[in-house]
C-alpha positions as CSV (number, residue, x, y, z in Angstrom):
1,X,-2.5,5.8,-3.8
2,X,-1.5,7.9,-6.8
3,X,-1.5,5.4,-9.4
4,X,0.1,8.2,-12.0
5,X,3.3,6.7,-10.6
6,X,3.1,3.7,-12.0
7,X,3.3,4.2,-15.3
8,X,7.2,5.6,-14.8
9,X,8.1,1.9,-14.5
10,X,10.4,0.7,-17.0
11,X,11.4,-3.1,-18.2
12,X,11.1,-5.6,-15.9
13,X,13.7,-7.0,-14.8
14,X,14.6,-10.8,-13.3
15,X,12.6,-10.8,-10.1
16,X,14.9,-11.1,-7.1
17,X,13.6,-11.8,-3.6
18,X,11.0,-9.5,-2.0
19,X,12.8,-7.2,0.0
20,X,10.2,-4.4,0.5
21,X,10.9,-0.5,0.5
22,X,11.7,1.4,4.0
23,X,8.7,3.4,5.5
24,X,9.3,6.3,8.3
25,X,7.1,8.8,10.3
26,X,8.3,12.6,10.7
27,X,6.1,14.7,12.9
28,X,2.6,14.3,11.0
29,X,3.6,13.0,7.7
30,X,4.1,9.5,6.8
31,X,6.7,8.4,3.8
32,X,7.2,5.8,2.1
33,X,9.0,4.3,-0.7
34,X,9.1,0.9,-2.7
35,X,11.1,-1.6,-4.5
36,X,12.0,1.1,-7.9
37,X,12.6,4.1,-5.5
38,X,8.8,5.2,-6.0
39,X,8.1,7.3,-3.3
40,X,5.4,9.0,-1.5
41,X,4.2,10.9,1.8
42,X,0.7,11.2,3.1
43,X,-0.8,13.6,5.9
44,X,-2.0,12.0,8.9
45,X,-3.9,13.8,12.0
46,X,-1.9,16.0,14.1
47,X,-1.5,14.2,17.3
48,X,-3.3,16.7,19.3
49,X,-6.2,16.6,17.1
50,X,-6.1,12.8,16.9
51,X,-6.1,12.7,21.0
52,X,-9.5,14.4,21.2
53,X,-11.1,12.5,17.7
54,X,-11.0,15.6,15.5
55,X,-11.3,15.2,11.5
56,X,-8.7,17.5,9.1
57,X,-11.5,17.1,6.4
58,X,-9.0,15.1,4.0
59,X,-6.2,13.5,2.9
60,X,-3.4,15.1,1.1
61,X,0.1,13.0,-0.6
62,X,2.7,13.4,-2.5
63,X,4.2,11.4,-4.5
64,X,7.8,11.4,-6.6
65,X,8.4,8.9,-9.6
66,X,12.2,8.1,-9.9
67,X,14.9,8.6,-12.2
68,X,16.2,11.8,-13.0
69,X,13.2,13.7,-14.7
70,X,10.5,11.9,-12.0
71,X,8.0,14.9,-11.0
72,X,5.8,15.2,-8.4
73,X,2.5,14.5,-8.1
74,X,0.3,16.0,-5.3
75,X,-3.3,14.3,-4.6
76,X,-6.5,14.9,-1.9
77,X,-9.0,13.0,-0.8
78,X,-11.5,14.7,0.8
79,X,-13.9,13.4,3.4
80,X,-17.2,14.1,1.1
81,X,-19.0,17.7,1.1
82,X,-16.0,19.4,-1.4
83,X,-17.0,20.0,-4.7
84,X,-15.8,22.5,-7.3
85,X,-13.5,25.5,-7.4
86,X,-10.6,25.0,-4.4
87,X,-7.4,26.4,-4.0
88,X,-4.5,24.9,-1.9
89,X,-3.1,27.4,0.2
90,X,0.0,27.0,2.8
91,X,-0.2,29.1,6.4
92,X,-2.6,31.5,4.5
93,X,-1.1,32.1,1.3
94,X,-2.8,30.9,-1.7
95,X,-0.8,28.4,-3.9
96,X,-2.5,26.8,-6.8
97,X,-5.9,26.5,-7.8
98,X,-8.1,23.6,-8.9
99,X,-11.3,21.6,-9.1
100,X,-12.6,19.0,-7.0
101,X,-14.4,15.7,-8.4
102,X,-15.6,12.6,-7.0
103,X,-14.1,13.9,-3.1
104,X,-10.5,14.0,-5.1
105,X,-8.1,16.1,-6.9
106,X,-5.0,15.5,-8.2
107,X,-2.2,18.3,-9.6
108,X,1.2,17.5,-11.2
109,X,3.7,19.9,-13.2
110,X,4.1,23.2,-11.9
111,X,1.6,23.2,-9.8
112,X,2.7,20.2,-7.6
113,X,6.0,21.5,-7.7
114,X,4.6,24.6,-6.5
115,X,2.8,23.0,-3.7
116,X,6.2,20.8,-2.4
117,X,8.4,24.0,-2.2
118,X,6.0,26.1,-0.4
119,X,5.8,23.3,1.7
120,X,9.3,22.8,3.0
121,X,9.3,25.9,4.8
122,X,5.1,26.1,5.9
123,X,3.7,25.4,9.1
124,X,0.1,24.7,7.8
125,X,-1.6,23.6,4.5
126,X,-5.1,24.3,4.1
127,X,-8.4,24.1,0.9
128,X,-9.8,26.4,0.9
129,X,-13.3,27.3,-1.2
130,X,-13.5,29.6,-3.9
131,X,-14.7,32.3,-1.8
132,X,-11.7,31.5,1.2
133,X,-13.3,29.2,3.7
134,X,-11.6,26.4,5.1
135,X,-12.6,22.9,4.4
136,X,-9.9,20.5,4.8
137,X,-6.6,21.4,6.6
138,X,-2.9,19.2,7.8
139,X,-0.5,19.9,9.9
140,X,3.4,20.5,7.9
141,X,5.3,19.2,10.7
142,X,7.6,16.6,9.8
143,X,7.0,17.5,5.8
144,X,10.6,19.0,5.2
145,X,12.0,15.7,6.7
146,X,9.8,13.4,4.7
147,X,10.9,15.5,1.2
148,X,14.3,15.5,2.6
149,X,14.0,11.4,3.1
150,X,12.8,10.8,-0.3
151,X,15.7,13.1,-1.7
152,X,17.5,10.8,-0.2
153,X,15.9,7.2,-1.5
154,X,16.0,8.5,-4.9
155,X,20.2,9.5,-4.4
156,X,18.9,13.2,-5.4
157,X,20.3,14.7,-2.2
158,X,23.3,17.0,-3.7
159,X,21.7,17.7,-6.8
160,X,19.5,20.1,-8.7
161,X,16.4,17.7,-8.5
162,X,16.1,17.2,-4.7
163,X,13.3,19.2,-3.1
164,X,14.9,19.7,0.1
165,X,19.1,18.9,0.2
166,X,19.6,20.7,-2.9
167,X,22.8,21.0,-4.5
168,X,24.8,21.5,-7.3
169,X,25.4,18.0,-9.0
170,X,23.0,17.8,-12.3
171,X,20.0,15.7,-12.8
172,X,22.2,13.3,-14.6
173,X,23.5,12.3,-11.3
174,X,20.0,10.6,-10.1
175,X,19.9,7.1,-11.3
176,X,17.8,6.2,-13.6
177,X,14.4,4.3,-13.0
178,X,14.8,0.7,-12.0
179,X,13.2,-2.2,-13.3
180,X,10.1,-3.5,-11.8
181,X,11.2,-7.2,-11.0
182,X,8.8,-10.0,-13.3
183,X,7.0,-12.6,-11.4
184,X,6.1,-15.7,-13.0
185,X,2.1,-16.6,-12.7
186,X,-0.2,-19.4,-13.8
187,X,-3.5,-18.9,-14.7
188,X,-6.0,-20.9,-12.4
189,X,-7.5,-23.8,-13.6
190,X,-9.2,-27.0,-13.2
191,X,-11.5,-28.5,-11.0
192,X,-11.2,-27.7,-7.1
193,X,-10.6,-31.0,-4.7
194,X,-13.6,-32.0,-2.6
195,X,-13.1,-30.3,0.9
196,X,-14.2,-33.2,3.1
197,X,-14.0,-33.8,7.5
198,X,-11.2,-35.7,6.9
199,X,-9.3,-33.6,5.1
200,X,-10.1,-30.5,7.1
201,X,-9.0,-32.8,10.1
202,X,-5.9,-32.9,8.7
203,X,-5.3,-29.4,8.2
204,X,-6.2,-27.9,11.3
205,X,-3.7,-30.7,12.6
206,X,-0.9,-29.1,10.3
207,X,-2.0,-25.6,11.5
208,X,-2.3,-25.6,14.9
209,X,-5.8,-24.1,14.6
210,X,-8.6,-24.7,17.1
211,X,-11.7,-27.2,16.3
212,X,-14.0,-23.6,17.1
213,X,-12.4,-21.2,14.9
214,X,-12.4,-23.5,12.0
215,X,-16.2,-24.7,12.7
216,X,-16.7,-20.9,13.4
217,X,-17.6,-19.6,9.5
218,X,-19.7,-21.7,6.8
219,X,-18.6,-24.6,5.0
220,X,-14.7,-24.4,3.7
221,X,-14.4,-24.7,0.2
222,X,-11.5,-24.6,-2.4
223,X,-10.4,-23.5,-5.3
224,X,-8.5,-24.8,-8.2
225,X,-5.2,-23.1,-9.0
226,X,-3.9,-24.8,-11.8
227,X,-1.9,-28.1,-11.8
228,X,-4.3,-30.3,-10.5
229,X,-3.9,-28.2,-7.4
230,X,-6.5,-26.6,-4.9
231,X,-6.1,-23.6,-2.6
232,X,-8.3,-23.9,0.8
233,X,-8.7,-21.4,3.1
234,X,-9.1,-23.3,6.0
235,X,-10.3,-20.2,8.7
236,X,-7.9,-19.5,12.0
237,X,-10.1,-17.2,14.2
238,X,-11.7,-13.9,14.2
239,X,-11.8,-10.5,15.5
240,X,-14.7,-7.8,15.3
241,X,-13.0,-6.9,12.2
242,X,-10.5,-9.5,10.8
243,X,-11.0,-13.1,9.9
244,X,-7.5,-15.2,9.9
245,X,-6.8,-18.2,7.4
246,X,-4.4,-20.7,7.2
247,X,-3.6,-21.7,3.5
248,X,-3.3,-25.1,2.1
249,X,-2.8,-26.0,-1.5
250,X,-4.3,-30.1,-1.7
251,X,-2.5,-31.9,-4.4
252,X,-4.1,-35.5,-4.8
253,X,-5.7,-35.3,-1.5
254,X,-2.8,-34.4,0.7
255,X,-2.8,-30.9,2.0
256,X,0.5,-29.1,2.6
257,X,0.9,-25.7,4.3
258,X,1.0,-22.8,1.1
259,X,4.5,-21.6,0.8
260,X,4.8,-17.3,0.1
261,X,8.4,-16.2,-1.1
262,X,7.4,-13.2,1.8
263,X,5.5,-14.5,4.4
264,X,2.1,-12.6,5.2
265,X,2.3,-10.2,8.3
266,X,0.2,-12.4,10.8
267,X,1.0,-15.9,11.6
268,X,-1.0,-18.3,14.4
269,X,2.3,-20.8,15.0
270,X,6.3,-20.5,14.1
271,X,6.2,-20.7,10.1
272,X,2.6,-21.0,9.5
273,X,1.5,-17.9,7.0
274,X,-1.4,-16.9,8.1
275,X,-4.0,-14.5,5.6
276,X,-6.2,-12.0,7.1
277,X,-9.4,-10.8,5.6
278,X,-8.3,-13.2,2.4
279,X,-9.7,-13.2,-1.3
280,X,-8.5,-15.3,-4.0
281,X,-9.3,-13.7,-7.6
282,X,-10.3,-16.4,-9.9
283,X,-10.2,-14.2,-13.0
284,X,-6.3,-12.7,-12.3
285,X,-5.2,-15.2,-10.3
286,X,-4.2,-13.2,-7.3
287,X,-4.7,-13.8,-3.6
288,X,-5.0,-10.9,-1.1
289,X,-4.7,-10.2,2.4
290,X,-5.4,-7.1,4.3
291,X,-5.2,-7.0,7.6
292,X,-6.5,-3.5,9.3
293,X,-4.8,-2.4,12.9
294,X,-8.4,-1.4,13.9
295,X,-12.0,-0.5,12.4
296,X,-11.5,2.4,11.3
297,X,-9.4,1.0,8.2
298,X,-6.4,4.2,8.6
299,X,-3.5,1.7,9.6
300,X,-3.0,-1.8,8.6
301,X,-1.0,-3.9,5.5
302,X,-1.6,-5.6,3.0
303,X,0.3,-8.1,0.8
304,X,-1.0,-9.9,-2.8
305,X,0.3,-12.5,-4.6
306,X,0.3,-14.8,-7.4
307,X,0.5,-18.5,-8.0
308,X,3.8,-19.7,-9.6
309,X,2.9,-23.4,-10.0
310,X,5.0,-23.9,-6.3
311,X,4.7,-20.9,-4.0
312,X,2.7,-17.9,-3.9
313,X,4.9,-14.9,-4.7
314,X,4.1,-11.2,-3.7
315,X,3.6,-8.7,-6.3
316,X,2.2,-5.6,-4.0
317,X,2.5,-4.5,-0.6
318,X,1.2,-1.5,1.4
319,X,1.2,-0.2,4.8
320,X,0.4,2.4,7.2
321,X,1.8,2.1,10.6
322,X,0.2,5.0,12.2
323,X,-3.6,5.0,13.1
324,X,-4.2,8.4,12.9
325,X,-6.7,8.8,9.8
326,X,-4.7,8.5,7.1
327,X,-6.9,5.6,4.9
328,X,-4.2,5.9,2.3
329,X,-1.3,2.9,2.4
330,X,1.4,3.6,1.2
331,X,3.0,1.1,-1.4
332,X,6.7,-0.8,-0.3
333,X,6.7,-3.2,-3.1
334,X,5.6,-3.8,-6.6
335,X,6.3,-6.8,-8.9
336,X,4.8,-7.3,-12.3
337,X,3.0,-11.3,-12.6
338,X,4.1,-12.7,-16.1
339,X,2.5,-15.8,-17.4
């Protein structure tokens, strides 16, 4: 994720309901964009190298902020082994230079912009070493359609600003940059219900969940969320790499289902949210769930949210719908938590 992005956020604004950004795949590039009109595309394995398990050696995205004066931003993430003196070249031609750090790099300004218009019309984007080998390398099909999609989320198609569907209309004719919608949050507090039989009876009653999948981890605890309420985790089966939850929030002793303004992506019965891989953050006050398409961790979503003193409401989402290396999800909604 290029988190450069988010600092082009401007005021919040009155937070509607989630209705997360569209996502797309062209050839071997997947884009997305969120709530604001941030937007970004990421490399993924070409799908003949994916078919016989090679590895392109990184990562490489690029991102667009919003608004009418939103740059680009282009960022890699190398595998390990790249370190120093690179330079980004497209089908052989050297583009910019730079310096790889802690496997990354990331170049905005003219250089990025450098990079995206080389890239509209390339066939292959390679880094290379200071002395010209190849280390990483990605495949540009389906990058002139993922620029070309993003001109056209940010409304710069037709105008001096787009990267692809250029035309004559100024830079004033791009919106400006939306608001990030607020989210109200409380902080968590109190002391956390006893979990006993009974009342773990009862929730797997409400859930649907079988007697071995919630018997199948250690003890189920909870924890207090403020309001003389408790969040419990109460666990829903498990896979060789995800771990389901159903979650309850226990007021007095009685457990109710939690309620999400945007339900998680997994559920075990007809309305009943279910968390994958879940973590509740004490200290912010934010529950996560991530829930990965297969081991490898490159495809998957993953939704977090806060407490609002009723319902759990989402403040980030990311996804990758294709499993085909790419480690980097891309982002479909932000909200800012306000307490």
């Amino acid at each position: 994720m290029i988190g450069l992005l988010f600092l082009f956020a401007a005021a919040d604004a009155v937070t509607p309901r989630p209705t997360p950004g569209p996502s797309k795949t062209f050839g071997d590039w997947a884009v997305a964009c969120d709530n604001v009109q941030v937007c970004e595309m990421t490399s993924l394995i070409a799908e003949d190298e994916a078919a016989d398990g090679s590895d392109s050696g990184a990562s490489f995205s690029i991102a667009r902020a919003a608004g009418p004066g939103g740059g680009f931003f282009f960022e890699l993430s190398t595998n390990g082994g790249v370190a120093g003196p690179v330079s980004v070249r497209i089908d052989g031609k050297r583009i910019v230079d730079g310096i790889v750090a802690n496997d990354g790099m990331t170049l905005a300004g003219d250089a990025a912009d450098r990079i995206v218009a080389a890239m509209a019309n390339g066939k292959r984007l390679t880094l290379n070493k200071k002395a010209g080998k190849e280390v990483a390398h990605a495949s540009l099909s389906g990058s002139a359609a993922a620029l070309r999609f993003i001109d056209a989320e940010q409304h710069r198609a037709g105008t001096v600003t787009a990267a692809v569907a250029k035309g004559p209309k100024p830079a004033s004719a791009v919106p400006p940059v939306a608001a990030l919608p607020k989210v109200s949050s409380i902080a968590a507090s109190g002391v956390a219900a006893k979990v006993t039989p009974a009342l773990i009876k009862t929730m797997r009653t409400l859930s649907g969940c079988e007697t071995e999948d919630v018997q199948s981890s250690g003890p189920v605890t909870g924890n207090a969320i403020g309001g003389g309420k408790t969040l419990v985790l109460l666990p829903c089966g498990a896979g060789a790499y995800n771990f389901s939850t159903v979650p309850f929030v226990v007021t007095a002793g009685k457990p109710v289902i939690a309620r999400f303004d945007s339900p998680p992506g997994w559920t075990v019965a007809e309305g009943t949210p279910t968390l994958v891989n879940a973590d509740w953050d004490a200290k912010l006050g934010r529950l996560g769930s991530y829930e990965k398409a297969r081991g490898l961790g490159d495809c998957g979503s993953s939704e977090t949210y806060v407490w609002d003193g009723s319902m759990f409401r989402l403040i980030e989402a990311t996804q990758m719908g294709e499993c085909r290396g790419s480690i980097n999800w891309l982002t479909i909604w932000r909200a800012t938590p306000v307490r």
